[in-house]
MMTF fields as JSON, N, C-alpha, C and O atoms, coordinates in Angstrom:
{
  "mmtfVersion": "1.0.0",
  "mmtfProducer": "UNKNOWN",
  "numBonds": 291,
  "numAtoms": 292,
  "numGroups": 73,
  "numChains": 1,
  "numModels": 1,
  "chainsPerModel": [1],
  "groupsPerChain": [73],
  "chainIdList": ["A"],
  "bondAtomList": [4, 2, 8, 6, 12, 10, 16, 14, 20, 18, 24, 22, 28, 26, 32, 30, 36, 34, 40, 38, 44, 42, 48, 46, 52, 50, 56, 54, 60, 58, 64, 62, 68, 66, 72, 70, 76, 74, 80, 78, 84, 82, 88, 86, 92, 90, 96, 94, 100, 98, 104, 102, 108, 106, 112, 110, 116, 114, 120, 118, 124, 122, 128, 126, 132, 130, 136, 134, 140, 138, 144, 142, 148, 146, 152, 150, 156, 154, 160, 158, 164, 162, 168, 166, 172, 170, 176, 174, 180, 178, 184, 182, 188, 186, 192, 190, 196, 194, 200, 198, 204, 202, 208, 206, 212, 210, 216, 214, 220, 218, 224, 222, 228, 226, 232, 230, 236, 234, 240, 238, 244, 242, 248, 246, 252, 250, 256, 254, 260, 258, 264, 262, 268, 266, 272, 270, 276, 274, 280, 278, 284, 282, 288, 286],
  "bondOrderList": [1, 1, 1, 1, 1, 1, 1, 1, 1, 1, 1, 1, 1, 1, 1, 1, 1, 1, 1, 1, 1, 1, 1, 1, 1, 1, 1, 1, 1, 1, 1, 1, 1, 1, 1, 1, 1, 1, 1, 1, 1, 1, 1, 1, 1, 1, 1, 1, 1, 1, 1, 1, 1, 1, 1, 1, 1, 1, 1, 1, 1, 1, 1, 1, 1, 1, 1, 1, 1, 1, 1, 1],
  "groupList": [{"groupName": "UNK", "atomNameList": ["N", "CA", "C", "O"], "elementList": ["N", "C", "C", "O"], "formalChargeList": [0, 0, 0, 0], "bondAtomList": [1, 0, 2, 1, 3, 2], "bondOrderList": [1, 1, 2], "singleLetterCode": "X", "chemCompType": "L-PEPTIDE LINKING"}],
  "groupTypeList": [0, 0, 0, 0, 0, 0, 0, 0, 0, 0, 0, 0, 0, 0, 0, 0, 0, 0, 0, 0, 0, 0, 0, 0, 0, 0, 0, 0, 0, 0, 0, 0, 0, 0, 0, 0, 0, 0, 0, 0, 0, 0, 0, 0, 0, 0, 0, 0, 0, 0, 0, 0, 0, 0, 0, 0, 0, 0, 0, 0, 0, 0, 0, 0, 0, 0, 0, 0, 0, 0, 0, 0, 0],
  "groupIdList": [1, 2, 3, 4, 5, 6, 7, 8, 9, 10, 11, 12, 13, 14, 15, 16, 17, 18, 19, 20, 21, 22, 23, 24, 25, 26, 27, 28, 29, 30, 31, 32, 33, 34, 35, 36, 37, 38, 39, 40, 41, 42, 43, 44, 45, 46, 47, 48, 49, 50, 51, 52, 53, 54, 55, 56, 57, 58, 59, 60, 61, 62, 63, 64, 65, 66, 67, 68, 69, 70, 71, 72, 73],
  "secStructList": [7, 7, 7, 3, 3, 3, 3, 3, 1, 1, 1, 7, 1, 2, 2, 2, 2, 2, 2, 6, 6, 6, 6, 4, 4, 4, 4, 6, 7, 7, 3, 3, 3, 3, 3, 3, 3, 3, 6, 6, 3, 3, 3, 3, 3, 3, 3, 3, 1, 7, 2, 2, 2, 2, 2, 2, 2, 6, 6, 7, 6, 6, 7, 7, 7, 1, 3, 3, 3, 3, 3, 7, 7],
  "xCoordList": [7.52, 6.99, 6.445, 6.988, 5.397, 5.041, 4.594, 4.456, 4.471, 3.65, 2.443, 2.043, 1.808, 0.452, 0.058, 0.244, -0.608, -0.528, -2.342, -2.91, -2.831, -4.365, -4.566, -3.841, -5.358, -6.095, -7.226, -7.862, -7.894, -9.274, -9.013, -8.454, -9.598, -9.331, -9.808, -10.689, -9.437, -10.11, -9.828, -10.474, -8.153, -7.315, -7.931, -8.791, -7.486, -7.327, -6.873, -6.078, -7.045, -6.382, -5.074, -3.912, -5.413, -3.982, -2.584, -1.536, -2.697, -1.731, -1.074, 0.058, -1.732, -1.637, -0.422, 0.794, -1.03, -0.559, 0.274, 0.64, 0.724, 1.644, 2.935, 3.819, 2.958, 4.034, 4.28, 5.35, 3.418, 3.995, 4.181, 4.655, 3.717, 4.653, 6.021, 6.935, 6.339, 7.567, 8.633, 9.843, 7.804, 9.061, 9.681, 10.733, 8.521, 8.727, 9.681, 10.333, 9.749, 10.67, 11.976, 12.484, 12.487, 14.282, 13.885, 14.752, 12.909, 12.906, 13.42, 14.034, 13.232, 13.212, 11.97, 12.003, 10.922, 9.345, 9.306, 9.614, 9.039, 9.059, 7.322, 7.322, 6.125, 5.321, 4.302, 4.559, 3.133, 2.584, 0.742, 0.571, -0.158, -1.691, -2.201, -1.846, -3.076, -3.785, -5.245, -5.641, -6.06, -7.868, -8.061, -7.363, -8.977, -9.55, -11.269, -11.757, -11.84, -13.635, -14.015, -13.488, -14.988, -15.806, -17.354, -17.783, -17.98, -19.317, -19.898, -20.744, -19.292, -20.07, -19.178, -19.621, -17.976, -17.406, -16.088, -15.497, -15.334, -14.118, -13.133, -13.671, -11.949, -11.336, -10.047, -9.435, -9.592, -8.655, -7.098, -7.569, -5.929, -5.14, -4.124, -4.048, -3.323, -2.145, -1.336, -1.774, 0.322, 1.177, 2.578, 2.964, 3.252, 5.089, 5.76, 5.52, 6.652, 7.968, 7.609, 6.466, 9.206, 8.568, 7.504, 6.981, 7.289, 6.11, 5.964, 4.975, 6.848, 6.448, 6.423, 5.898, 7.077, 6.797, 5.458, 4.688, 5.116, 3.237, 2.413, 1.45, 2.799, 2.105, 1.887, 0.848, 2.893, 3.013, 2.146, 1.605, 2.443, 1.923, 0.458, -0.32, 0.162, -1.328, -1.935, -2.944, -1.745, -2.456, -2.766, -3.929, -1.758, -2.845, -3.084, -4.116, -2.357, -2.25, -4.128, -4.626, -4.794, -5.859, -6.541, -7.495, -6.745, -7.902, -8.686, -7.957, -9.776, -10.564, -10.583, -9.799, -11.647, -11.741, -10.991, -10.139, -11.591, -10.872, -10.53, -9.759, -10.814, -10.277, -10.14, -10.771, -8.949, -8.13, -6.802, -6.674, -6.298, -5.55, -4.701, -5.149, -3.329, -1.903, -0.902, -0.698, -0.377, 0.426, 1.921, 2.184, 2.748, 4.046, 4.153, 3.137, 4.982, 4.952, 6.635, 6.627],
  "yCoordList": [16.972, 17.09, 15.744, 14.699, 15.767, 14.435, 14.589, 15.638, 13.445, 13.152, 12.607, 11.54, 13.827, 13.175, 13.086, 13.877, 11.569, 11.838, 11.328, 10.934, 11.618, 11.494, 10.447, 10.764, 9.496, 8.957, 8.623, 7.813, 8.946, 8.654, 8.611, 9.437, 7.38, 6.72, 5.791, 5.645, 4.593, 3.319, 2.118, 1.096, 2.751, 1.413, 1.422, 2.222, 0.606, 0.202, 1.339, 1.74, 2.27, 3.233, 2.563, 2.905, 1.69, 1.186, 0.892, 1.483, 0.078, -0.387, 1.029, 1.301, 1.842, 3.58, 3.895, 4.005, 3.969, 5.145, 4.595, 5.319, 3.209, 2.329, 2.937, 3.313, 3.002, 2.566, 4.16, 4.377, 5.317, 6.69, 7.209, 8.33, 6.205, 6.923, 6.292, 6.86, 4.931, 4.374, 5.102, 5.117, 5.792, 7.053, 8.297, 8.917, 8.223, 9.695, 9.058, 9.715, 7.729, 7.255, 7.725, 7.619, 8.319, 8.451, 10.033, 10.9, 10.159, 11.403, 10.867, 11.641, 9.614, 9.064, 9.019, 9.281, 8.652, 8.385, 6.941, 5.9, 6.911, 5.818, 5.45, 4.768, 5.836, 5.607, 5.745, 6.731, 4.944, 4.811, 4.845, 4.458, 5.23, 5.335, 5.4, 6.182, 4.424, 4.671, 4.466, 3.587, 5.785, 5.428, 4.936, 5.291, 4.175, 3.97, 4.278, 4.079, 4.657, 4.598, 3.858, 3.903, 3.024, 1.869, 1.668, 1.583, 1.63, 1.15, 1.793, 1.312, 3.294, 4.348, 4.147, 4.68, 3.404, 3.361, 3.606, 3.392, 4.077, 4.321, 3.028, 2.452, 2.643, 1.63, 2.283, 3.011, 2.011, 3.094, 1.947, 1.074, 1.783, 1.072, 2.155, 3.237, 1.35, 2.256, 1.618, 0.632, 2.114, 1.381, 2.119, 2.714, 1.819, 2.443, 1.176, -0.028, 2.038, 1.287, 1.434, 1.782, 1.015, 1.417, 0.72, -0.383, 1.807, 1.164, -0.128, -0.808, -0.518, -1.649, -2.731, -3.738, -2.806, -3.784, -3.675, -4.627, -2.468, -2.242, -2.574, -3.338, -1.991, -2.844, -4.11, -4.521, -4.875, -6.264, -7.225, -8.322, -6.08, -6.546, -6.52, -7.463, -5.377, -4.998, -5.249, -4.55, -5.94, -6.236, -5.004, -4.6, -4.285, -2.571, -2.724, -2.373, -3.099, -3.596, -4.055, -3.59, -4.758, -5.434, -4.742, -5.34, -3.266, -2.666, -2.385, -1.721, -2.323, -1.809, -0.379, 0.422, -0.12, 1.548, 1.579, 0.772, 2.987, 3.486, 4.602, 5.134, 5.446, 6.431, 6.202, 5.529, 7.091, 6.826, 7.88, 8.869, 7.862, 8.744, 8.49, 7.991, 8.758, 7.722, 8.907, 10.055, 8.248, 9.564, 9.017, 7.829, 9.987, 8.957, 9.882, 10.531, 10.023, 10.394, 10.007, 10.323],
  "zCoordList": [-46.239, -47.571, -48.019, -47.66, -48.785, -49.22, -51.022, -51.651, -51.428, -52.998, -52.81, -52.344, -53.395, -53.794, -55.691, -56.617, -55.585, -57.266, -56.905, -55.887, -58.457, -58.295, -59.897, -60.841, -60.042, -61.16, -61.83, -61.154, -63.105, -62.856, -64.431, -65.152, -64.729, -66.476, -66.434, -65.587, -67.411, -68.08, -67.25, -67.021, -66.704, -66.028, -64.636, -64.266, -64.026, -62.359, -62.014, -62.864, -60.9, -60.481, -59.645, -59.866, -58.783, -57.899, -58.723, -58.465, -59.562, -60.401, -60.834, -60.435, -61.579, -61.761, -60.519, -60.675, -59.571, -58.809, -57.867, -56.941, -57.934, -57.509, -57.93, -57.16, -59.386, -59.986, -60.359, -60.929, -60.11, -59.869, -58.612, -58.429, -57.426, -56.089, -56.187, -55.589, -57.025, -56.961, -57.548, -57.318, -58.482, -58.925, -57.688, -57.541, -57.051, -55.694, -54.743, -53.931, -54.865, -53.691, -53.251, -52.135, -54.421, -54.226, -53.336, -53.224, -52.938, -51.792, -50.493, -49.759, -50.13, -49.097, -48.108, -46.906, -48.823, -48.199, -47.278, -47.858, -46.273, -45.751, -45.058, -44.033, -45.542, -45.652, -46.873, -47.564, -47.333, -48.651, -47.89, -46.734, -48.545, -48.716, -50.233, -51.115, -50.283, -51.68, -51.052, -50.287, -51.735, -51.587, -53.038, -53.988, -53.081, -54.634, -54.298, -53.185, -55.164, -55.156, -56.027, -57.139, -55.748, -56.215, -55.675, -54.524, -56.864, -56.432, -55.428, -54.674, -55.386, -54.42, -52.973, -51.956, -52.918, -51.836, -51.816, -52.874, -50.709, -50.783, -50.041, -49.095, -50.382, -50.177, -49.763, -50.544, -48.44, -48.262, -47.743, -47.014, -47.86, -46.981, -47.148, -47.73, -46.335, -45.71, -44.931, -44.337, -44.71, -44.199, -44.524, -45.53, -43.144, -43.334, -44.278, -44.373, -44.87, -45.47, -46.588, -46.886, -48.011, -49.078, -49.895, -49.734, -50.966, -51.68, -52.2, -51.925, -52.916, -53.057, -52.26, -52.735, -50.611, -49.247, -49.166, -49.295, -48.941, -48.458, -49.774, -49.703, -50.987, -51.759, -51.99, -52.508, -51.609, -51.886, -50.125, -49.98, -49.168, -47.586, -48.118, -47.97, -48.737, -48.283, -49.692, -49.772, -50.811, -52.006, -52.225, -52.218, -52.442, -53.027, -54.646, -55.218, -55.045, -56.618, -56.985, -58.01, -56.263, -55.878, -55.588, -55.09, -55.576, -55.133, -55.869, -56.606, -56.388, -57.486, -57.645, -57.137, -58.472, -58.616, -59.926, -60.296, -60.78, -61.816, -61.393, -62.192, -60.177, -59.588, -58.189, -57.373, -58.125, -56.858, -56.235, -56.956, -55.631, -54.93, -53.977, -52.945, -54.082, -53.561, -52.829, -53.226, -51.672, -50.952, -50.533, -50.351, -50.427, -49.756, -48.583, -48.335, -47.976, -46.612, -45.404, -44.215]
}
């Protein structure tokens, strides 16, 4: 089973959807993906362990986009 959450508003989408897969965690997800779209492009990273290790490994916080889309796994 996994979480998928989706964002599209004023804010940063990453920061967004960071801090609502960090709620899905107590499932026991041991992998994280966020896409964001920007400037007609998609920005995709990804990585095992929890969210906030890979967020903090992979600057996801840092991605642009006001829409975007985050998975745990």
């Amino acid at each position: 089973m996994c979480s998928i959450i989706g964002y599209r508003g004023k804010l940063f989408a990453a920061p967004v959807l960071i801090e609502s897969l960090k709620r899905m965690e107590y499932r026991g997800y041991d992998s994280v993906g966020i896409a964001t779209f920007d400037n007609g492009k998609i920005l995709m990273r990804k990585g095992v362990g929890k969210v906030g290790e890979v967020s903090k490994s992979l600057s996801l916080r840092n991605m642009p986009g006001q829409v975007g889309i985050g998975h745990t796994r």
